[in-house]
N, C-alpha and C positions, 0 to 999 in steps of 0.2 A: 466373099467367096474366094477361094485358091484359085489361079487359074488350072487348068488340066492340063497334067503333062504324066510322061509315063521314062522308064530306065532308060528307053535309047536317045530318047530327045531332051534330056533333061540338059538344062545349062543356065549360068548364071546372066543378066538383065544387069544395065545399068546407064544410070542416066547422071548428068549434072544439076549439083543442087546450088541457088543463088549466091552461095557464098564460093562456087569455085569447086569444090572439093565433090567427089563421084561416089555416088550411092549407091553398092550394091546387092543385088537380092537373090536369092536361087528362086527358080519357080513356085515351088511351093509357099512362098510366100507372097501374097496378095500386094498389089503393089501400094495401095494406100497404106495397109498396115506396115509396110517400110517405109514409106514417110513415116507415119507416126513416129518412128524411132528414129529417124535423123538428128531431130534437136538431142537427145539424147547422147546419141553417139556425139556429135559435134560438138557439145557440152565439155567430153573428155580432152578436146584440142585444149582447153583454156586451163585442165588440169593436168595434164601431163608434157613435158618438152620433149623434143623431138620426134614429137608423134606422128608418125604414117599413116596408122588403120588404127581403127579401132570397131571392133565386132559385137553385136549383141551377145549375151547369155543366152542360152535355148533351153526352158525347162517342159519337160515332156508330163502326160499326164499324171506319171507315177512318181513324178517329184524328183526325178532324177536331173542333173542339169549340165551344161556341157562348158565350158568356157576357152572354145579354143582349143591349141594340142601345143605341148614343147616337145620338140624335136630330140635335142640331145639332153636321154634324160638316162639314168641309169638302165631305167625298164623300157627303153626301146621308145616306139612312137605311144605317144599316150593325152589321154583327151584329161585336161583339168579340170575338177571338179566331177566328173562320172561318179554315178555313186553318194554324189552327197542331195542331202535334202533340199530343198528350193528355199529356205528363210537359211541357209547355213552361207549362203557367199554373198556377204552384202558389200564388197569392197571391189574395185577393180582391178585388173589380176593379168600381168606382165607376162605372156605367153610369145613363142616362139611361131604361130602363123595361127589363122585361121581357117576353116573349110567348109563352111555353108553356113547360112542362114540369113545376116544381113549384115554390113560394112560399111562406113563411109572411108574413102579414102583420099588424102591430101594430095591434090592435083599433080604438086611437081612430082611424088613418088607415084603416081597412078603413072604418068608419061615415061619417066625412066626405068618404071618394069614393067616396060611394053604391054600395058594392060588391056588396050584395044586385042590386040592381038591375041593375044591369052584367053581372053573371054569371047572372041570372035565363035558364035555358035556351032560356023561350020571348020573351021580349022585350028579350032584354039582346044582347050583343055575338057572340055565338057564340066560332068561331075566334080574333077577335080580342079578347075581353074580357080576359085578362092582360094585354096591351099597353094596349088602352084604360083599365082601372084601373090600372095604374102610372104613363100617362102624367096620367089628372088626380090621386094622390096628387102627384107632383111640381109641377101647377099650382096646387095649390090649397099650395101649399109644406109639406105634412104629413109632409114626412121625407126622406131618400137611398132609393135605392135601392142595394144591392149584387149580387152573383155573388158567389156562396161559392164557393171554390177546393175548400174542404173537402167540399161536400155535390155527390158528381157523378153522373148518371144516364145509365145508361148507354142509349142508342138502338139499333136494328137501323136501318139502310140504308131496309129500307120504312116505317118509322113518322117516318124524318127525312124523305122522299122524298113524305109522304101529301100526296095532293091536295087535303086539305083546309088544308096548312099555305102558304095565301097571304103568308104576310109573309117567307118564303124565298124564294120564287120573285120575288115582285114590293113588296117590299118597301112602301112610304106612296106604290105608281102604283096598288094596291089603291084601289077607290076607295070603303069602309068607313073606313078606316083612314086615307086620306089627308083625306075630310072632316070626319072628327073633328077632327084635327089644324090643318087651316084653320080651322076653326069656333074652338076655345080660342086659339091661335098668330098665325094670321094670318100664314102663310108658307109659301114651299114645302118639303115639310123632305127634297124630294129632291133639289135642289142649296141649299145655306140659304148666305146672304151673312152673315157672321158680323159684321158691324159694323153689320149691320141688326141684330141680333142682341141685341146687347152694349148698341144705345141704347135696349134696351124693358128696364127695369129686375126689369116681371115673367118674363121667360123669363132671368134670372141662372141659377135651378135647373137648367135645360137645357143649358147651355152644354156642348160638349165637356172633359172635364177637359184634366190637366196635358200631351200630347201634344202639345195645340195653345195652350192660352192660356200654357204655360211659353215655348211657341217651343222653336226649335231652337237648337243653339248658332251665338255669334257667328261670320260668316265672313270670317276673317281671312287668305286663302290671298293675297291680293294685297299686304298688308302685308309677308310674310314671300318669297313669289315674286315677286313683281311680272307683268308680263304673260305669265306663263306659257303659256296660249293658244296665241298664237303660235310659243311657242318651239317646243312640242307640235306645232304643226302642221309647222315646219320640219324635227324629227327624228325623228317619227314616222311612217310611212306609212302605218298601218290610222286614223291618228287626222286625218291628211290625206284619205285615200280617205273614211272618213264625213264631213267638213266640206266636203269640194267634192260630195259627194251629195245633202246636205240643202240646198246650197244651190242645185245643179242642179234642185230637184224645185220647187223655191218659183218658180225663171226658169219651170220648164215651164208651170202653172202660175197666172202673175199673170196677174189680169183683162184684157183687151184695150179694153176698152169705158172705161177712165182715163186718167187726166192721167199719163203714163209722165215727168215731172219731180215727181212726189211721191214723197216717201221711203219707204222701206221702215224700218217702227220695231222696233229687237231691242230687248224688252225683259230686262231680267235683265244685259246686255249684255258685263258684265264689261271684259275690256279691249280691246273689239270687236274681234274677230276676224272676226267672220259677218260686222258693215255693212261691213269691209276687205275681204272677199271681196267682197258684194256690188260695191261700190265698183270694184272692179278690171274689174268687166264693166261700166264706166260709170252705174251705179245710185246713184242720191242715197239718204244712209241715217241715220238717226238712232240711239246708241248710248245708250241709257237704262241707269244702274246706283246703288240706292238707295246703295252706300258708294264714299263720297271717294275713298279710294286707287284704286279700280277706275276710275275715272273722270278721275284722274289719269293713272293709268298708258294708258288709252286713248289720254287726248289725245296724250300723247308719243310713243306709239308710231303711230299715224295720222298725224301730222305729219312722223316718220322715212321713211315709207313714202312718203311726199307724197300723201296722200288725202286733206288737209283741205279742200280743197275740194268734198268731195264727201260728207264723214260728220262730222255735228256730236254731238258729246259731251255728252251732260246727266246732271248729278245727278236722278233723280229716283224716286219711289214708283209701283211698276203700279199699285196699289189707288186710286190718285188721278194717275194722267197727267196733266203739264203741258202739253197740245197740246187745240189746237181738234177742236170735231168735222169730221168728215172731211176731216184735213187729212194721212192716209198714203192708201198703196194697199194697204199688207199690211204683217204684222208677223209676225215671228218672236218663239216663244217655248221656245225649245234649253235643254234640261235646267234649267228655273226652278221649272215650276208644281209639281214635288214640294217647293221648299222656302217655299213663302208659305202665310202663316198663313188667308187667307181668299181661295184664286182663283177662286171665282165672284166677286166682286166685283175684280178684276186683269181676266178674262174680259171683263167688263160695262165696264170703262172700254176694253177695247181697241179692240170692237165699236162703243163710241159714235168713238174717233178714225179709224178705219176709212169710207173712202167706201161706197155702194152697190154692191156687188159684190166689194169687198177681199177677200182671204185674208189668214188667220191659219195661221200652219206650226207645231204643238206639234211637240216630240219628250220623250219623259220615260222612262225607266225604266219597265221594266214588272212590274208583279208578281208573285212568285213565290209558290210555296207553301211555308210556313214559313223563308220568306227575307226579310231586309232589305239590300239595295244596301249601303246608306249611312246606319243608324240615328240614327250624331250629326248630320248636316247634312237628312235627307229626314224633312219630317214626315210626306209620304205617298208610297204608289207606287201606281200606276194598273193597275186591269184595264181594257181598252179602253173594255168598256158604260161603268164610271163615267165616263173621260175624253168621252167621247161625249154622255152626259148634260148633263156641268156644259155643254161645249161649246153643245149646244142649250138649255140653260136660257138660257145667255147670250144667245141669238138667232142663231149660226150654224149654219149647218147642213156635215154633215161630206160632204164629198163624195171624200177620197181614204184608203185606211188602207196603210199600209206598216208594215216592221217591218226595223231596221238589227240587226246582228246586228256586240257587239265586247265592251268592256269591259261595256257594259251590253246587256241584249237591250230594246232600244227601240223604245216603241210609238211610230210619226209618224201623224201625223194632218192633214188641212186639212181645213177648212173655209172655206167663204163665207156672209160680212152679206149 
């Protein structure tokens, strides 16, 4: 049986296990059935080096399963493995803290992140104290954290559901949890600009792993196609009905109150396709794409078209745009932000090239449950709230939501600076 506990008293239990290292449990979990998982967990000390914590998996009735949370991740604070099936994570899985359920932790790193104290019932962390003691073992650099694959707990529906479990429902907007994290960090870590990230040499530990600092694989599709795009839009009809849509909703739309001879910037732009739409309804447009060939292939094909007067081609990186500030009206960014390594920081440079009032038009795949679109080329895929967040971190605000329905079910969005 669980013992009984309810949202104001809830906190986390722990004791020493004969090998030294501290066993921790939130209430909801029985205390025997946290032994049972000790070997388990302790198991991982012998497979992994310089191991600190290591946490069970939590799989809830409906097969959903939790492993942990990394912190500085593109999309903010985010729990891994949400969403996926209970047979789909069979390996143990390098996460940035954990925040409830059961732990063991290695003695010396339990002592130097004042663990007594942190989980102290009456003056320590409450709800949040496994999360706040794994995030300062990891600051204070005393180890990895992992998710044991092996050690899994099983949840009911109402104890993953407890009202007392704020870092599910509102993840570091908790505002426990998110001052903590200001206080050591000095960031927001619910949209985090990862090159902010990358130049503080103390938060290396945090870093999102191999998902995002591997990158995704090289995108070679214009080497091997050339301006496919287009061709796509010529022989395709559901792939023309969506590209004269999004570009119809962007005309509905643009600011009134601007310089209507500024461009409209695509970034990601490939072998502009969108600024050659644009373009064709008399709109000035600029075609941003970080690889050569694509950018290549643009010019050639805008020129074939006879649109160079009106869409100029540039090599260049979102993450750092070569354009003054507000020197567009609006920008398009059509199936890009799922494959850049840091687009809060993509976001924040578009917003500064953007006038007062500009729109920005995303469109991105949207996420599924236990689905990936596109696993080799998408390092992520958006639920609305997250797209909407980073949106607003960046200083827009979202004023339209749509949703294209084709190869992919995509979420659109605008916003205005």
């Amino acid at each position: 049986m669980h013992e009984s506990t309810t949202a104001a008293d809830s906190f986390f239990v722990h004791e020493r296990l004969s090998s030294g290292r501290v066993l921790v449990r939130d209430r909801f979990v029985d205390s025997n059935e946290a032994r049972a998982l000790a070997p388990a967990l302790e198991a991982a000390f012998d497979r992994h080096d310089l191991l600190a914590l290591a946490v069970a998996r939590r799989v809830r009735e409906d097969g959903v399963s939790a492993h942990g949370t990394n912190v500085v991740h593109p999309k903010g604070f985010h729990h891994v493995a949400r969403g996926s099936p209970r047979d789909a994570e069979r390996f143990d899985c390098e996460v940035d803290a954990a925040d409830r359920g059961v732990a063991v932790i290695a003695s010396d790193a339990f002592t130097k992140a004042r663990g007594e104290a942190i989980l102290d019932r009456h003056t320590g962390y409450g709800a949040l104290a496994l999360l706040v003691l794994s995030l300062e073992i990891r600051r204070i650099r005393a180890g990895r954290v992992i998710a044991g694959a092996s050690a899994t707990l099983e949840q009911s529906n109402d104890e993953a559901q407890h009202a007392d479990d704020a870092l599910e429902s509102e993840g570091f907007r908790c505002p426990l949890a998110s001052a903590h994290a200001r206080s050591h960090f000095g960031f927001d870590l619910e949209a985090c600009d990862l090159d902010v990230v990358a130049s503080k040499p103390a938060l290396s530990a945090l870093r999102w792993n191999a998902p995002i600092w591997g990158a995704s694989i090289g995108f070679d599709k214009y080497d091997e196609r050339g301006a496919y795009h287009w061709n796509l839009y010529q022989t395709h009809e559901n792939y023309r009905r969506r590209a004269d849509t999004l570009v119809a909703f962007l005309r509905a739309h643009l600011p009134t109150n601007t310089d209507d001879t500024l461009p409209v910037l695509d970034v990601g732009a490939g072998d502009a396709l969108f600024a050659g739409l644009l373009a064709r309804h008399g709109m000035r447009a600029i075609a941003l794409d970080p690889q050569t060939q694509a950018v290549a292939d643009a010019t050639s094909v805008i020129a074939a078209h006879g649109l160079e007067a009106l869409v100029t081609c540039v090599h260049g990186d979102a993450q750092s745009l070569p354009l003054a500030e507000a020197s567009c009206r609006a920008a398009l960014l059509l199936d890009v932000i799922e494959h850049l390594r840091n687009p809060v920081r993509a976001l924040s440079e578009i917003h500064r090239v953007l006038v007062p009032s500009g729109v920005i038009l995303v469109a991105t795949p949207a996420w599924k449950f236990a689905a990936r679109h596109d696993p080799v080329y998408h390092l992520d895929e958006y639920r609305e709230e997250e797209l909407v967040r980073q949106l607003t971190a960046s200083g827009f605000t979202v004023t339209q939501r749509a949703r294209v329905k084709g190869v992919y079910d995509d979420l659109v969005l605008l916003a205005r600076k």
